[in-house]
N, C-alpha and C positions, 0 to 999 in steps of 0.2 A: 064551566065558565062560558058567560056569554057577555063580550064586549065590546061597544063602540069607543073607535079611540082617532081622536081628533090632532092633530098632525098642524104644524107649521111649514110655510110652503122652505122655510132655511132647513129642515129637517129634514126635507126630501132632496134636494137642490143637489143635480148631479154634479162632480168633477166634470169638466172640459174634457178630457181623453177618452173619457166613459162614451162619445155618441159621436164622436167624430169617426172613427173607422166605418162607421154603419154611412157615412154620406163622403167615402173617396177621398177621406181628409186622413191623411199618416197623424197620428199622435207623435208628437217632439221634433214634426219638419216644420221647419220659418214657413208661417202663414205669412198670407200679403197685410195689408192694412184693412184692407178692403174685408176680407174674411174675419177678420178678427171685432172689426167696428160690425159686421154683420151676428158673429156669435156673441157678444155684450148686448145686443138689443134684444136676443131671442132670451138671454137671459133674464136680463130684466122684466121683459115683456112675461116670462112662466113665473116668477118670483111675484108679478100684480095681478097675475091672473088664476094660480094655483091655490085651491084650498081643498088639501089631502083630507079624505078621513077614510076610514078603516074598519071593521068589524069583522069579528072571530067568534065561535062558539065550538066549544067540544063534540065531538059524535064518539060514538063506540063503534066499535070496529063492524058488526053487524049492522047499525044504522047507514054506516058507511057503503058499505053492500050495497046499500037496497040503492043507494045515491049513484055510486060507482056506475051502477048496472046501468041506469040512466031508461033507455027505450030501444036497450039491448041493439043499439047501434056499434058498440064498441068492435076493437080487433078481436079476433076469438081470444091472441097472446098476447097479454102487455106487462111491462117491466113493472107499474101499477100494481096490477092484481093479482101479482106475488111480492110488492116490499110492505103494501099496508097492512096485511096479515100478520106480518112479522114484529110493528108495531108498536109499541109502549103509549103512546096516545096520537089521537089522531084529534085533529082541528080544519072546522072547513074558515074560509076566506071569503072579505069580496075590500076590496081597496080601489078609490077612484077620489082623481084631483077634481075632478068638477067638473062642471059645463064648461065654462068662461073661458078655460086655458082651450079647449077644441072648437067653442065658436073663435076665439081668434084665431088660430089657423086657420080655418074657412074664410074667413074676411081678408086673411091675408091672400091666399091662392085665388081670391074673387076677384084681386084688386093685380091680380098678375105679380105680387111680391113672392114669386117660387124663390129666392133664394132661404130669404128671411123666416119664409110660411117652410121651407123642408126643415130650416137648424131647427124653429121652433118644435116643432113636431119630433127629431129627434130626442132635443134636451126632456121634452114631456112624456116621452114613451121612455126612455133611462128615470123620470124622474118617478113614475109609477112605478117600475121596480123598486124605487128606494123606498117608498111609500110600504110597499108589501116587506121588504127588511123590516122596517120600522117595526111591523107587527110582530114578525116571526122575533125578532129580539124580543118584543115586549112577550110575546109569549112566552118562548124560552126561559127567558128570565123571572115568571110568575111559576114555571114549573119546576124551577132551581130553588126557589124561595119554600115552595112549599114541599121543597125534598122528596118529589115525587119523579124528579131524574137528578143524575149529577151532570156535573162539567164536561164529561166528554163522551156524553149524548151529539146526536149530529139533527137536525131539523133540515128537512128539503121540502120544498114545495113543487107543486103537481099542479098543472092548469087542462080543464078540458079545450080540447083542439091539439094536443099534444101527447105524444108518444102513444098513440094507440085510441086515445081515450075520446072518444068521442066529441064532436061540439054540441048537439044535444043533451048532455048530460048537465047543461047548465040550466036545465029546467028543474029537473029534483031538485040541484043545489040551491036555487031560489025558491022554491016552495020552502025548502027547511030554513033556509038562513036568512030570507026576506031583506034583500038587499036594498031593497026599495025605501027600507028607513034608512039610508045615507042617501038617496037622489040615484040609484042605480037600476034601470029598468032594462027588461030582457024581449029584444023585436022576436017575429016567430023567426029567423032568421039562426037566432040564436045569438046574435051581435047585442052586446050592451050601449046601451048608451047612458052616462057620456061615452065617448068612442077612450075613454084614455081610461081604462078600468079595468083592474082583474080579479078573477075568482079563483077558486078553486081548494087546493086539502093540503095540510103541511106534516107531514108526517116526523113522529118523534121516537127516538130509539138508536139503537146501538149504527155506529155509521155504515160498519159491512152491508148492512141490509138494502143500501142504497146502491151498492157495486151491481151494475151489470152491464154485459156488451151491445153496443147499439148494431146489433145483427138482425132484427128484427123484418121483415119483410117492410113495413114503413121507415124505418131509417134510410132504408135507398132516396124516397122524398124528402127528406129534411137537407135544407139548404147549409145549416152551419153545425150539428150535434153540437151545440151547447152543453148539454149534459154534460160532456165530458170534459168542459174546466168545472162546470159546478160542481160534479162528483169530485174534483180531482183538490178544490177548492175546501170542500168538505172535509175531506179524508188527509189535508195539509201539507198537498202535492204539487210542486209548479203549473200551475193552469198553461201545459201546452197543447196545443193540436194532435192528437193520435191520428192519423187518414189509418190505423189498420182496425181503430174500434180498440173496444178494451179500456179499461183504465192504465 
């Protein structure tokens, strides 16, 4: 399976609660007027500026490899390159709203509008996560259809720059999956532009295979382990904070 899949900017459009903790703003404490008339504009403004699209293609677990491997930048250990092994299918990624929605942010920060240009920028970095749901559902749901997993299969997604995995490894993944036919180019930097996009491999199979402890020698740098409400979100667990690791 190899698809491009085109997205409505209401289909990505985060909840409000979803991007405020990330900008000092408690989710369900009385905002002023003043913030509230500021997040209606940034919404608005990602809703006239956001046009999601998406693209997915299958690899096999060995194709995978050779991707994985990247330019053998990688940590020598990653929670990675022991879940994709384990397997049932594997699928790489690349999802991006567009230009429009990132040059407005820049015109907004140009123009000294930092409150407006940070919510903006929030709502658009949550609304890109939703963009990549979108797919990982549409995929999911095409490998339900054609009875090549059940129902309580788990799908997790992997991005390079994370847990271990190199940021150059987005160069393989763009040689294979040529992201370049959705408007998604890769600096030698290794940063995509538009700046509001992501790649990477969605892993499908039994949910265990997703369980591990963020003990890693790189886990000491990661600011929030995320992982562990997604893992814990997966597996149909209260999504709370562990500080001891572990699910």
């Amino acid at each position: 399976m190899k698809k491009t899949i085109r997205m409505k900017a209401d289909d990505v459009k985060p909840e409000r609660n979803c991007f405020l903790n990330g900008l000092g703003i408690v989710p369900g404490r009385k905002r002023s007027e003043r913030t509230e008339a500021i997040l209606d504009r940034a919404m608005q403004l990602f809703l006239a500026s956001c046009h999601p699209i998406g693209m997915i293609s299958e690899v096999s677990i060995p194709e995978f490899e050779v991707l994985y491997h990247g330019e053998g930048l990688n940590e020598e250990e990653t929670p990675l390159d022991l879940i994709f092994r384990k397997a049932d299918t594997l699928a790489i990624f690349a999802a991006t709203l567009g230009s429009e929605v990132s040059e407005r942010i820049d015109e907004l920060f140009k123009s000294f509008e930092f409150a407006l240009g940070s919510m903006l920028d929030s709502v658009a970095s949550e609304g890109t996560e939703r963009a990549v749901d979108r797919l990982e559902e549409e995929f999911f749901d095409w490998l339900v259809r054609k009875g090549r997993v059940g129902h309580s299969a788990g799908i997790l997604r992997y991005s390079p720059g994370y847990c271990g995995w190199h940021m150059s490894g987005q160069r393989k993944l763009f040689e294979f999956l040529h992201p370049e036919e959705i408007g998604i180019t890769l600096l030698e930097s290794f940063i995509m532009v538009p700046l509001k996009s992501i790649t990477g491999v969605m892993v499908v199979g039994r949910k265990e295979i997703h369980q591990f402890e963020d003990s890693y020698p790189f886990c000491k740098e990661c600011r929030t382990h995320s992982c562990r409400d997604r893992i814990r979100k997966l597996m149909g667990v209260s999504a709370v904070q562990n500080p001891e690791g572990g699910i």
